[in-house]
DOZANU-930218 format. One record per residue (C-alpha): x negated, z, y negated; residue in one letter. Coordinates in steps of 0.001 Angstrom, whole numbers, padded with zeros to 6 digits, always signed. Layout:
XZYa...
This chain:
-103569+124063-067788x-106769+122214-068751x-107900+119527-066496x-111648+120350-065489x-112561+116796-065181x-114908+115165-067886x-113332+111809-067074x-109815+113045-067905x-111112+114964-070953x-113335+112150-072385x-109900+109997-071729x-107905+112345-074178x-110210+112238-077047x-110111+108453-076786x-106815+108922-077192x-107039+111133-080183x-109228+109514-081753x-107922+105926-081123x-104225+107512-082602x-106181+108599-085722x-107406+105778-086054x-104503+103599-086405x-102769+106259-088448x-105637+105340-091045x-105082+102194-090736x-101627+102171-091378x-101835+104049-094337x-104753+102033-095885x-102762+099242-095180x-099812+100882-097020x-102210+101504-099939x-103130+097768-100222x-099825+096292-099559x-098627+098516-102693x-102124+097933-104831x-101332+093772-103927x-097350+094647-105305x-099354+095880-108165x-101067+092739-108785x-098192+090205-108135x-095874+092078-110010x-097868+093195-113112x-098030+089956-115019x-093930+089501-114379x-092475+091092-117949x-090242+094128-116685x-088551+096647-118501x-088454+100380-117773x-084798+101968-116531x-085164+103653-120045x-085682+101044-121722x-083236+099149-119969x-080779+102102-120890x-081601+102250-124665x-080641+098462-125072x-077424+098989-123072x-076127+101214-125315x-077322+099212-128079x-074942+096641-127234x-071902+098860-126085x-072144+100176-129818x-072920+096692-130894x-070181+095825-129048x-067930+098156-130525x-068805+097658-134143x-068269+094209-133669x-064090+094574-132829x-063705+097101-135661x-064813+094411-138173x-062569+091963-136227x-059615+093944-136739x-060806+094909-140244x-060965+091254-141480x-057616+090802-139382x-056187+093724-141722x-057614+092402-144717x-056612+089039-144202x-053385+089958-143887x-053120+091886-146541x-054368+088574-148520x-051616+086527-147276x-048800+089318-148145x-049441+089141-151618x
């Protein structure tokens, strides 16, 4: 049922409009709250979760590399003192 009176009516789209209104606003200010992230964080010197990634695995095989020559000298050196 619609209300016949203009008062009533004029009060809804006050509402409506008033709860647009503050939906904009909310998401402009979630669009310059993120552009202001953008700024402050920018000039810090991050990495990617890529790159991040790539180098990880750089050192696990670094890593790995690294004990096999350990126990390769170990082996060898060994091997020098048994002769």
């Amino acid at each position: 049922m619609q209300s016949e009176n203009p008062m009533i009516a004029d009060f809804v789209k006050l509402l409506n409009s008033a709860a647009g209104t503050i939906a904009g606003m909310g998401r402009e200010a979630g669009e310059n709250a993120r552009e202001k992230a953008k700024e402050i964080f920018g000039g810090l010197d991050f990495v990617s979760r890529e790159e991040f990634d790539a180098v990880k695995e750089l050192a696990a095989s670094a890593r790995e590399e690294v004990e096999a020559l350990k126990a390769r000298i170990a082996a060898l050196e060994a091997a020098s003192k048994g002769e």
